[in-house]
N, CA, C and O atoms as a DFTB+ gen file, in Angstrom:
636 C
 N C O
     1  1     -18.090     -14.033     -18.152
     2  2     -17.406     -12.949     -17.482
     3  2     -15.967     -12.877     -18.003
     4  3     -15.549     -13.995     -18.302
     5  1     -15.118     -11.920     -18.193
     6  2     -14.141     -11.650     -18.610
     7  2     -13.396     -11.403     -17.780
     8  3     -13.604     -10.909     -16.672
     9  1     -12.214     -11.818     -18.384
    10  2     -10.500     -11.829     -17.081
    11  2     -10.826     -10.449     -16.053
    12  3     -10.882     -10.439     -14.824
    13  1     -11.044      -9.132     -17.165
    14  2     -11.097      -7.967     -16.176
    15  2     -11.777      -7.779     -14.874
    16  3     -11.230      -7.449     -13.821
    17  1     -13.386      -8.098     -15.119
    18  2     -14.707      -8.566     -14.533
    19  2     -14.285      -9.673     -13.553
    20  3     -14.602      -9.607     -12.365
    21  1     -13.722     -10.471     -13.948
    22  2     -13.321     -11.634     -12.703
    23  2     -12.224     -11.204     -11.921
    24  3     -12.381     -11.631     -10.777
    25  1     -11.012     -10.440     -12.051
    26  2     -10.035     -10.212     -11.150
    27  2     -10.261      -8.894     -10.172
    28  3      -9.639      -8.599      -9.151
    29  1     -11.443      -8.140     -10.871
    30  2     -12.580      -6.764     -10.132
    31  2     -13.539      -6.989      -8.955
    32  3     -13.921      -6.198      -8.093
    33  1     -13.858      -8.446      -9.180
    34  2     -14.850      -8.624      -8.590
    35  2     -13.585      -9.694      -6.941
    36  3     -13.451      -9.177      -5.832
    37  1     -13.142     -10.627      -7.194
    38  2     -12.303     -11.043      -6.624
    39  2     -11.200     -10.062      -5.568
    40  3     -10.693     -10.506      -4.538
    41  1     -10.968      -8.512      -6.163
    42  2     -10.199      -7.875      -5.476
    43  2     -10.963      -6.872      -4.796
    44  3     -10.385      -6.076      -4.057
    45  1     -12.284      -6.825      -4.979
    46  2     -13.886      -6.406      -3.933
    47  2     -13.991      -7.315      -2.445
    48  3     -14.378      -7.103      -1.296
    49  1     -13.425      -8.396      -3.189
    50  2     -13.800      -9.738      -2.340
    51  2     -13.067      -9.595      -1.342
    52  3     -13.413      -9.690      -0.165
    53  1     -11.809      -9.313      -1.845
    54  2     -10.632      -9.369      -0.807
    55  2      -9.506      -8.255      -0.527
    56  3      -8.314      -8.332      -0.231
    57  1     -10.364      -7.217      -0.740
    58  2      -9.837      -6.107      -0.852
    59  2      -9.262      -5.693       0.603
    60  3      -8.297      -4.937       0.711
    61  1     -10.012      -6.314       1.834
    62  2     -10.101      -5.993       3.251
    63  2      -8.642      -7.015       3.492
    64  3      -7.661      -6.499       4.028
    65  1      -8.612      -8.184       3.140
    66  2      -7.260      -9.184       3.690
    67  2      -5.953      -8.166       3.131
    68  3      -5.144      -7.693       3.928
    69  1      -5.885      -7.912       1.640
    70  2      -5.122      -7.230       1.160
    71  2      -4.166      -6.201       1.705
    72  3      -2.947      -6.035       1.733
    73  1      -5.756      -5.295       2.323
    74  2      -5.183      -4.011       3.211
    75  2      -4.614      -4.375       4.906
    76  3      -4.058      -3.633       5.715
    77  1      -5.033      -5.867       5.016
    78  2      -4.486      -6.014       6.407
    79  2      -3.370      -6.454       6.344
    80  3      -2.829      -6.530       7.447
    81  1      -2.627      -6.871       5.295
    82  2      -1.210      -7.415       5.012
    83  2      -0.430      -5.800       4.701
    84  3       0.578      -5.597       5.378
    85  1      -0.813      -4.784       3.819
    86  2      -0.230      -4.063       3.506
    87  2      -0.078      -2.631       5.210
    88  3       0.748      -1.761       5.486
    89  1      -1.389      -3.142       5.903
    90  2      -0.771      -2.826       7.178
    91  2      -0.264      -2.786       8.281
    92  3      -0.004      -1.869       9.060
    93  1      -0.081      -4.333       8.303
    94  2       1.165      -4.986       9.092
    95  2       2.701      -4.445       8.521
    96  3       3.647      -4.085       9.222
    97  1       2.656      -4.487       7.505
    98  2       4.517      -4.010       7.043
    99  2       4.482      -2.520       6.712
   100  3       5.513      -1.857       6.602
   101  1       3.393      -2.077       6.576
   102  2       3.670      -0.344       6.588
   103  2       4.047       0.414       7.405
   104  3       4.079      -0.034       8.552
   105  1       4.496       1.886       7.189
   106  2       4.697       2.673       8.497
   107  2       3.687       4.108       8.854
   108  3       3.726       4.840       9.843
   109  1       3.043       4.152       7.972
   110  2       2.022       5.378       7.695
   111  2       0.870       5.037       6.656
   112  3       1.056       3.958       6.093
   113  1      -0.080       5.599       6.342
   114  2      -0.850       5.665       5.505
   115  2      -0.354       5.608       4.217
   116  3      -0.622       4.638       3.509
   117  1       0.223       6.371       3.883
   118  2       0.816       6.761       2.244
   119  2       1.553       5.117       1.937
   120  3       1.345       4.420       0.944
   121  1       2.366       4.818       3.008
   122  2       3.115       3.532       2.623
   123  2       1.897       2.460       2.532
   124  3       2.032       1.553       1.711
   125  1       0.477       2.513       3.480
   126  2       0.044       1.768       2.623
   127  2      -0.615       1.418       1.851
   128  3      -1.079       0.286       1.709
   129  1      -0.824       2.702       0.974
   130  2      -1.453       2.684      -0.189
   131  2      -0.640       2.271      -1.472
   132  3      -1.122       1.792      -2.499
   133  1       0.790       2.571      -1.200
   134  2       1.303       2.378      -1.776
   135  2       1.854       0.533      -2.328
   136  3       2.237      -0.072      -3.330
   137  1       1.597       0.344      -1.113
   138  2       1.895      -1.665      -0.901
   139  2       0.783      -2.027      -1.245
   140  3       0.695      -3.132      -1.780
   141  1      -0.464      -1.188      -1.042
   142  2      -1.608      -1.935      -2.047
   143  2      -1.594      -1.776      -3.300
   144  3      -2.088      -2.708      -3.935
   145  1      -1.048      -0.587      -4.104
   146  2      -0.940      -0.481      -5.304
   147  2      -0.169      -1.705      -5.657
   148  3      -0.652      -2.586      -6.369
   149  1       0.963      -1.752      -5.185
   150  2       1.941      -2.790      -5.771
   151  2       1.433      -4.376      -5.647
   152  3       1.742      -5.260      -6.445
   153  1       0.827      -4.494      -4.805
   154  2      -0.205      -6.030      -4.473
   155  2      -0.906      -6.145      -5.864
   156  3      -0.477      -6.920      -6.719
   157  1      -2.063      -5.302      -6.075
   158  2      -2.932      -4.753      -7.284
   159  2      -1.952      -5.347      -8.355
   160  3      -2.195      -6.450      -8.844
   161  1      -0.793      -4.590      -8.741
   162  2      -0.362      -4.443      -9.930
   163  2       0.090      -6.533     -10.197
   164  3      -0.233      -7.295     -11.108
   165  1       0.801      -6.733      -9.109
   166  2       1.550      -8.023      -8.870
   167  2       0.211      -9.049      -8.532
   168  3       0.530     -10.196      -8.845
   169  1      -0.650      -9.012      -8.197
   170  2      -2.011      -9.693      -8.772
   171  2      -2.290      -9.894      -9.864
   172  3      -2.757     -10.955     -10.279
   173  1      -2.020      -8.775     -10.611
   174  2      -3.121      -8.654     -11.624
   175  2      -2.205      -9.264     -12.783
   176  3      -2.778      -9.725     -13.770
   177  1      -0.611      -9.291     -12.701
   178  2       0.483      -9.800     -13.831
   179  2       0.397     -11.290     -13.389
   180  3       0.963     -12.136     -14.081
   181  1      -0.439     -11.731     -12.018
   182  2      -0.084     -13.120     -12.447
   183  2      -1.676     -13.553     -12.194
   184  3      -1.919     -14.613     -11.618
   185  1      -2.509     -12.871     -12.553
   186  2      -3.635     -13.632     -12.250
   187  2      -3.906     -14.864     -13.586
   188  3      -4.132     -16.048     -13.338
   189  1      -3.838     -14.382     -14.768
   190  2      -3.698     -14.970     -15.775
   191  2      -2.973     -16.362     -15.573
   192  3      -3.376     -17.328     -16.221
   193  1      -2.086     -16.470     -14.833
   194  2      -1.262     -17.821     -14.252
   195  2      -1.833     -18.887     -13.360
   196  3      -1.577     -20.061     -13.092
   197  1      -2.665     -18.032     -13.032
   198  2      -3.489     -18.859     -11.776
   199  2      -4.299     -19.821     -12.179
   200  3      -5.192     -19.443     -12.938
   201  1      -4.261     -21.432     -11.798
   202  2      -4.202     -22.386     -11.660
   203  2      -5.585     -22.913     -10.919
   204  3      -6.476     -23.501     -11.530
   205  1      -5.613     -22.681      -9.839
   206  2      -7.080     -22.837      -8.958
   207  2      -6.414     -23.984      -8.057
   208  3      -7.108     -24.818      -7.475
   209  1      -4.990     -23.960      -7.984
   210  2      -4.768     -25.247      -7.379
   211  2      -4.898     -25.384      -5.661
   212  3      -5.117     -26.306      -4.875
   213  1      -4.609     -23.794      -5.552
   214  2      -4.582     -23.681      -3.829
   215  2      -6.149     -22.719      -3.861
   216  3      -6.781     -22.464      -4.886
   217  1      -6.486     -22.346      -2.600
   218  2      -7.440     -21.479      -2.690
   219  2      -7.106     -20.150      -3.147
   220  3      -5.931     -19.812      -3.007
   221  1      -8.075     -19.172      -3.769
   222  2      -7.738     -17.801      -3.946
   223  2      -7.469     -16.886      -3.356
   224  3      -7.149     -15.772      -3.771
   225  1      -7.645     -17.529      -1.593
   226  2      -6.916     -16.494      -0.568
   227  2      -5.637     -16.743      -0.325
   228  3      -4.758     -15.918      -0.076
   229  1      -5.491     -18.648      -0.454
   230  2      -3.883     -18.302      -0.146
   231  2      -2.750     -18.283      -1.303
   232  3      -1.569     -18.630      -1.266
   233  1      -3.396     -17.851      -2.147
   234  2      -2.850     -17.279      -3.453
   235  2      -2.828     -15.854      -3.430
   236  3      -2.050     -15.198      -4.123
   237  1      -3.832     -15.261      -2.492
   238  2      -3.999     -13.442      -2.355
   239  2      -2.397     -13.805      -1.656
   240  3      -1.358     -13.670      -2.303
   241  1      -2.437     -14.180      -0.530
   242  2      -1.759     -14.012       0.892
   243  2      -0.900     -14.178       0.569
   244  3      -0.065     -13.636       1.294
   245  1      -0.192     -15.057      -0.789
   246  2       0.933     -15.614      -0.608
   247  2       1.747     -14.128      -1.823
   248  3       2.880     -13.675      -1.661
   249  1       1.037     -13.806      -2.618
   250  2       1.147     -13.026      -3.571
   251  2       1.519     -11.306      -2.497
   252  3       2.541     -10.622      -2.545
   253  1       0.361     -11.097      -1.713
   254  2       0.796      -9.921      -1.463
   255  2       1.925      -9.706      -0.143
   256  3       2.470      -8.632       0.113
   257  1       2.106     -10.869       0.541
   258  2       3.226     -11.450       1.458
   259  2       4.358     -10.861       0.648
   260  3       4.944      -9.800       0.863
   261  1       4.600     -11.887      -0.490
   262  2       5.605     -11.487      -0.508
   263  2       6.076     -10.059      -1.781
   264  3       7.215      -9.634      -1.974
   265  1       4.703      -9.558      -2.514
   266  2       5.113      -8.247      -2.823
   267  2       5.345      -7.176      -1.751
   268  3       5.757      -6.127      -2.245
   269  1       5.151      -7.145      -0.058
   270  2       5.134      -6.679       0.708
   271  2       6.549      -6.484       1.263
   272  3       7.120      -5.512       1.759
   273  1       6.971      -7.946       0.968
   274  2       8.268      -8.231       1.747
   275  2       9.423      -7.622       0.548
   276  3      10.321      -6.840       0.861
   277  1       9.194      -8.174      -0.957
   278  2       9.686      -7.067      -1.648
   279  2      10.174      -5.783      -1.682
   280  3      11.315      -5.363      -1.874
   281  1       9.017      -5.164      -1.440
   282  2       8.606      -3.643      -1.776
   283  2       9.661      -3.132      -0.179
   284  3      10.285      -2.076      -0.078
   285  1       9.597      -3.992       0.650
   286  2      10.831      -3.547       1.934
   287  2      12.132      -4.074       1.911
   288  3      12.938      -3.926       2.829
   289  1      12.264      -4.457       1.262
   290  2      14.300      -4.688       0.703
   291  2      14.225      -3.723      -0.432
   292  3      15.139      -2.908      -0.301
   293  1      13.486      -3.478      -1.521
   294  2      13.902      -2.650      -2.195
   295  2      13.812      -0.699      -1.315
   296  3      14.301       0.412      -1.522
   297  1      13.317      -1.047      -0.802
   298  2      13.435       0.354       0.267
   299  2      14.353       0.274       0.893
   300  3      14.852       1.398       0.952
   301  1      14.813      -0.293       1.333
   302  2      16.074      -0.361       2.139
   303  2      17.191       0.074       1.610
   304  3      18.081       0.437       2.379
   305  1      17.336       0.119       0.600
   306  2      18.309       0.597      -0.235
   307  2      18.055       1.852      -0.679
   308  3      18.956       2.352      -1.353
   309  1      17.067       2.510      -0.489
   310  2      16.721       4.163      -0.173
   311  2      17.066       4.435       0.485
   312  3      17.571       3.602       1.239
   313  1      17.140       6.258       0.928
   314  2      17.006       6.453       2.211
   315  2      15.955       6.488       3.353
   316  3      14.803       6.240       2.997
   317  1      16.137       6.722       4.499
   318  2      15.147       6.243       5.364
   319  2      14.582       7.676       5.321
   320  3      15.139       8.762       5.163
   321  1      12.869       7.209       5.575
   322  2      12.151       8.646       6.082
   323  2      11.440       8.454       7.769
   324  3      11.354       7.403       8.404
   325  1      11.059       9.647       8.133
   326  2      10.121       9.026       9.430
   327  2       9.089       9.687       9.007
   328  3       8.737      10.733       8.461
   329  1       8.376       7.751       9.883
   330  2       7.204       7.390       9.303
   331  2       6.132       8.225      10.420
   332  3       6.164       8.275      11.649
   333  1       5.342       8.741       9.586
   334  2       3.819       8.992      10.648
   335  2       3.353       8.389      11.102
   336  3       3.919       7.296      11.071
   337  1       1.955       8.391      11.948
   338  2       1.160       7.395      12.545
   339  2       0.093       6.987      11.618
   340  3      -0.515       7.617      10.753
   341  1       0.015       5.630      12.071
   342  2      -0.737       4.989      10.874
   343  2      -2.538       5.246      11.529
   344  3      -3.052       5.192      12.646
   345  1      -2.893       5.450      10.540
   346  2      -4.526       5.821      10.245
   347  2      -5.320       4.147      10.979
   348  3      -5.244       3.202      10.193
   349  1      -5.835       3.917      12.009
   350  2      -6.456       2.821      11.851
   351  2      -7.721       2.847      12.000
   352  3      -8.343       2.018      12.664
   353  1      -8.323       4.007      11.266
   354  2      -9.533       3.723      10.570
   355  2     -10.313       3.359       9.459
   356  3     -11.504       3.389       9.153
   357  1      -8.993       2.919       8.834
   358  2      -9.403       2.028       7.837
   359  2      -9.813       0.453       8.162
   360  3     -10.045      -0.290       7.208
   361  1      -9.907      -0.087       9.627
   362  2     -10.531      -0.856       9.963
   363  2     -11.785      -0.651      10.561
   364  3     -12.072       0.372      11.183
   365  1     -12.521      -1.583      10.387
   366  2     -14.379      -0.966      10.739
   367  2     -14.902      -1.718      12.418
   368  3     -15.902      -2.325      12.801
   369  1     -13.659      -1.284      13.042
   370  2     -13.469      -1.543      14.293
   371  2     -14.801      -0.417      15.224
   372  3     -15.638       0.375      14.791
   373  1     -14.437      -0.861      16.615
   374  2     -15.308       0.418      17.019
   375  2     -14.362       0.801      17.761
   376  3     -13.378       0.085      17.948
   377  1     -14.550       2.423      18.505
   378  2     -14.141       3.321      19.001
   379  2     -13.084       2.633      20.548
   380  3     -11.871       2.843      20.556
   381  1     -13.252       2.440      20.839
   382  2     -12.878       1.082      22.330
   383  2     -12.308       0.303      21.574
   384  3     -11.196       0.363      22.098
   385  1     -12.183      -0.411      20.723
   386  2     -10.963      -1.103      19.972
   387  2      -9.786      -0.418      19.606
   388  3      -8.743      -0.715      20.188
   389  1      -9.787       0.410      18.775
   390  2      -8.574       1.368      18.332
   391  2      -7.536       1.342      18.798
   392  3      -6.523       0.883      18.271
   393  1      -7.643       1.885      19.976
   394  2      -6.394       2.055      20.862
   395  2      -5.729       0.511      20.878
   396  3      -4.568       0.465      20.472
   397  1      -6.271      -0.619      21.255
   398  2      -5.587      -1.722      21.712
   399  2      -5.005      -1.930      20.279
   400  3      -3.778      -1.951      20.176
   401  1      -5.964      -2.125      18.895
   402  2      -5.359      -2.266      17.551
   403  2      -4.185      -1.782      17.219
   404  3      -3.230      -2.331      16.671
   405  1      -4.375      -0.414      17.699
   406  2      -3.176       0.442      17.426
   407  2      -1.963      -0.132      17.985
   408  3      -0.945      -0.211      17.299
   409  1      -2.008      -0.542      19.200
   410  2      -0.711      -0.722      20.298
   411  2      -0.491      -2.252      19.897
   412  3       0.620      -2.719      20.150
   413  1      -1.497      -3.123      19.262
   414  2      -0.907      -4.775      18.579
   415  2      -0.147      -4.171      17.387
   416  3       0.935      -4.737      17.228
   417  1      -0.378      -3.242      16.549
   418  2       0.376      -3.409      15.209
   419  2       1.416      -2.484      15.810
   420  3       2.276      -2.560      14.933
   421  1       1.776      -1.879      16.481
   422  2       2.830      -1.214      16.743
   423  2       3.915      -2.241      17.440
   424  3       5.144      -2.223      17.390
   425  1       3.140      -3.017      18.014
   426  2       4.205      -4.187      18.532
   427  2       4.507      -5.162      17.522
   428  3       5.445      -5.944      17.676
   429  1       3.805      -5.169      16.534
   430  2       3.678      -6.268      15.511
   431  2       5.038      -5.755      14.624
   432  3       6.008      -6.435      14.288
   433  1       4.808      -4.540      14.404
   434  2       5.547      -3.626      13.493
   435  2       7.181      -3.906      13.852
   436  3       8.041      -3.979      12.975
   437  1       7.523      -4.085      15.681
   438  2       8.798      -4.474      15.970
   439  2       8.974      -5.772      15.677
   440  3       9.989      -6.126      16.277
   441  1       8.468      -6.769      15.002
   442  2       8.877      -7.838      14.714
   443  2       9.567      -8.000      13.004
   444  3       9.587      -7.241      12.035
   445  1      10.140      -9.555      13.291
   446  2      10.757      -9.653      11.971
   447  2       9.928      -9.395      10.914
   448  3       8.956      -8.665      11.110
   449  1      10.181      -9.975       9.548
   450  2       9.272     -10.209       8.279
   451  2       8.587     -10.902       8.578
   452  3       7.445     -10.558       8.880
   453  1       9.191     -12.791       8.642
   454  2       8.737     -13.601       8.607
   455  2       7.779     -14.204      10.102
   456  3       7.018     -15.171      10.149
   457  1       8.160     -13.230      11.221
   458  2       7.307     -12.972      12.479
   459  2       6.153     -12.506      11.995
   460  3       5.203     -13.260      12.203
   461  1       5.858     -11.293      11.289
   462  2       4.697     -10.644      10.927
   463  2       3.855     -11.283       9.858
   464  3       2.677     -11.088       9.556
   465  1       4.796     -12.129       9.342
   466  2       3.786     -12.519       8.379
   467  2       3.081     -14.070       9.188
   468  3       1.918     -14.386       8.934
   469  1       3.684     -14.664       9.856
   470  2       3.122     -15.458      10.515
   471  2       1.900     -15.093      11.035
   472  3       0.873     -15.512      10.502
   473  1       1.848     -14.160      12.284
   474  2       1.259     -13.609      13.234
   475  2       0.028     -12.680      12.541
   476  3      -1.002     -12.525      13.198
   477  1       0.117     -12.238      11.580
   478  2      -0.713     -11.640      10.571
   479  2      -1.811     -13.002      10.328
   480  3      -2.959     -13.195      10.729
   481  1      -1.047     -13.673       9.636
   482  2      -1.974     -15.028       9.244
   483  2      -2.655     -15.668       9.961
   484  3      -3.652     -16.216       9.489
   485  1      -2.249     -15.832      11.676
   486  2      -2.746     -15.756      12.509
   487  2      -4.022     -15.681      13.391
   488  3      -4.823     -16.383      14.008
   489  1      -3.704     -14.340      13.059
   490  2      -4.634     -13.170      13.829
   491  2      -5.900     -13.359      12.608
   492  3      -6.947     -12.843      12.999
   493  1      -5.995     -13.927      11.362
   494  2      -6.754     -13.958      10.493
   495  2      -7.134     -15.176      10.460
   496  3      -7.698     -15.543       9.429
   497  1      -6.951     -16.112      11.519
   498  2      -7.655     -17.372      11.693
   499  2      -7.532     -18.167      10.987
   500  3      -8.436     -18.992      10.848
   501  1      -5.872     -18.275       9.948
   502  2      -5.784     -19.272       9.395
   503  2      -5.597     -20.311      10.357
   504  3      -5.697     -20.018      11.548
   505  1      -5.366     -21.368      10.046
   506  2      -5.369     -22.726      10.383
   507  2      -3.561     -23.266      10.465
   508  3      -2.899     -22.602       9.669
   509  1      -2.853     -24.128      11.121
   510  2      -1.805     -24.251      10.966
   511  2      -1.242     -24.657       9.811
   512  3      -0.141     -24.310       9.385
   513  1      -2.583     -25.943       8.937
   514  2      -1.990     -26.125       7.702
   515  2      -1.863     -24.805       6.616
   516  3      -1.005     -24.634       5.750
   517  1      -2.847     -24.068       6.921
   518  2      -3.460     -23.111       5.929
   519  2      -1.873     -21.886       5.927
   520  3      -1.332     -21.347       4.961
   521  1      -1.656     -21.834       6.855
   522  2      -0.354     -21.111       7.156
   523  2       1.092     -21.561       6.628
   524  3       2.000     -20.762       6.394
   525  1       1.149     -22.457       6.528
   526  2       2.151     -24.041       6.525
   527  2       2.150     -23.555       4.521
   528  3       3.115     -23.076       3.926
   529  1       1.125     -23.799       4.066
   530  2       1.215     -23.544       2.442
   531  2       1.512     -21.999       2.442
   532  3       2.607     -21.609       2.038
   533  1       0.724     -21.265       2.809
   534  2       1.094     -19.925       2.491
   535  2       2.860     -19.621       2.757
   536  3       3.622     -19.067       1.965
   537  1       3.086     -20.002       3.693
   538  2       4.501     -19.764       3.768
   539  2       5.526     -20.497       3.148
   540  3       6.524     -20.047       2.586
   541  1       5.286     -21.327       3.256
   542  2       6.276     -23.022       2.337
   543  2       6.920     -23.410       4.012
   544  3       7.940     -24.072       3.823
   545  1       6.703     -23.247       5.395
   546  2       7.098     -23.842       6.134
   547  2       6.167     -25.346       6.662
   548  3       5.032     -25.536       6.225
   549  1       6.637     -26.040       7.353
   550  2       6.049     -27.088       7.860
   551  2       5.153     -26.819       8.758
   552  3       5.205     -25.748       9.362
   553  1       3.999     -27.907       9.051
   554  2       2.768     -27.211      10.081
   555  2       3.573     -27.354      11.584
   556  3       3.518     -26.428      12.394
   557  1       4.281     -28.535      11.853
   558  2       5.313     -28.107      13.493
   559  2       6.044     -26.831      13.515
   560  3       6.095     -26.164      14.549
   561  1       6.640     -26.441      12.369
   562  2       7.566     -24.918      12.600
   563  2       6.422     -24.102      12.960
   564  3       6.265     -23.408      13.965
   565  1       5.487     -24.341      11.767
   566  2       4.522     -22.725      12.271
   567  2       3.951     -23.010      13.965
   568  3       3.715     -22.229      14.887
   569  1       3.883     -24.270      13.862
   570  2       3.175     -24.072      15.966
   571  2       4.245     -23.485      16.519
   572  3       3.990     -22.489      17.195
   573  1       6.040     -23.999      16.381
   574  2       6.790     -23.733      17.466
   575  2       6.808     -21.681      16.910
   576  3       6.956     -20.928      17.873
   577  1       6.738     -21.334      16.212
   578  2       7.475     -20.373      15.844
   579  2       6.263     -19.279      16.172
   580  3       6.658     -18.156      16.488
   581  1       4.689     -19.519      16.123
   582  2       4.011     -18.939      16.389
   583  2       4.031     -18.918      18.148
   584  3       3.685     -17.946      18.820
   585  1       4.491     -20.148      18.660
   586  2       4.516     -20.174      19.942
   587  2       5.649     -18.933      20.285
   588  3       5.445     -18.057      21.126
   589  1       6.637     -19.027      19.618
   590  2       7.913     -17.746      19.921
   591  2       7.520     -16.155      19.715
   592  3       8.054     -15.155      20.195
   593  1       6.298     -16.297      18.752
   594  2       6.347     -15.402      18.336
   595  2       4.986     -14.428      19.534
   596  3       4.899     -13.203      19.622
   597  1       4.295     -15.243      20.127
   598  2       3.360     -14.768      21.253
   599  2       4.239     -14.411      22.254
   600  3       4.449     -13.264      22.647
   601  1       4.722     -15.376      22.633
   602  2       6.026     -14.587      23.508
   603  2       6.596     -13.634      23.539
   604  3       6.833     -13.010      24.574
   605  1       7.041     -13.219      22.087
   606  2       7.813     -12.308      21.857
   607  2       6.757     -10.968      22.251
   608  3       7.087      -9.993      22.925
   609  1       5.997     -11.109      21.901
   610  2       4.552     -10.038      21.830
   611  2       4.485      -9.478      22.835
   612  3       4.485      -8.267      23.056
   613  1       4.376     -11.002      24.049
   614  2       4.133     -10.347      25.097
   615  2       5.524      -9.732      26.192
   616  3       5.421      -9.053      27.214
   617  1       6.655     -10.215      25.588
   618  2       7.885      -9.355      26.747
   619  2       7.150      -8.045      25.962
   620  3       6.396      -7.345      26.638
   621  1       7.342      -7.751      24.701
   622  2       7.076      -6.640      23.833
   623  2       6.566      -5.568      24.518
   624  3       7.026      -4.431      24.622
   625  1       5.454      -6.102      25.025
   626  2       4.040      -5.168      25.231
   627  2       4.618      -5.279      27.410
   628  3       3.905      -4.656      28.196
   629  1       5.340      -5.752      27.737
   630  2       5.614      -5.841      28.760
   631  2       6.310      -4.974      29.461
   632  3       6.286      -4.732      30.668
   633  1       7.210      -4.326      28.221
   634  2       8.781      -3.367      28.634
   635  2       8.033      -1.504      28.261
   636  3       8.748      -0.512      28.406
């Protein structure tokens, strides 16, 4: 199989984690097609680099984390637009879910970077160590900080 064939088949694989990172930090649809393009592109310049040393998800996660977190400092230095409502049917949720989905990433959305990217990782059932590498923090920070960060959720969703 060839580099192309292997990084095609791999971004099939994980095409769904991808889009759940690029819609935690988005603000509309368009933005996140656009954070997936840039994931895609920033995958694909370092797949060739890749090692096999960690797993290939937390090499996705860690890769599109932080082209995510990127792609929002270099915006920042744009001007601001307002954002639409984000499409969440691009999750294969059912009808009775939506609404609550909708109202977690909207609360999610008021959190920091490094809140969302926690809480993202999270909500995706990593593990504390598994979180701990993806981020470069220690596995006690991620308990206390995930502990702050439920909290935070819930005054959030409280007010």
């Amino acid at each position: 199989m060839n580099l192309k064939s292997e990084f095609t088949e791999i971004i099939e694989n994980y095409k769904a984690v991808i889009y759940k990172v690029c819609y935690v930090y988005a603000q509309d649809k368009d933005e996140i097609n656009d954070y997936y393009q840039e994931i895609l592109i920033s995958l694909w310049r370092s797949y060739p680099k890749f090692r096999g040393e960690s797993k290939i998800s937390t090499w996705i996660y860690k890769v599109s984390l932080n082209t995510c977190i990127t792609f929002i400092s270099k915006k920042k230095r744009k001007p601001s637009t307002t954002p639409l409502s984000i499409d969440v049917t691009l999750f294969e949720d059912s009808e009775a879910n939506k609404q609550e989905i909708e109202e977690l990433y909207k609360l999610i959305n008021r959190l920091e970077k490094m809140e969302k990217t926690l809480i993202l990782l999270w909500l995706e059932e990593k593990n504390y160590d598994e979180i701990a590498e993806i981020t470069g923090l220690t596995r006690s920070n991620v308990a206390v900080k995930l502990m702050r960060i439920k909290n935070k959720l819930k005054e959030l969703s409280n007010e």
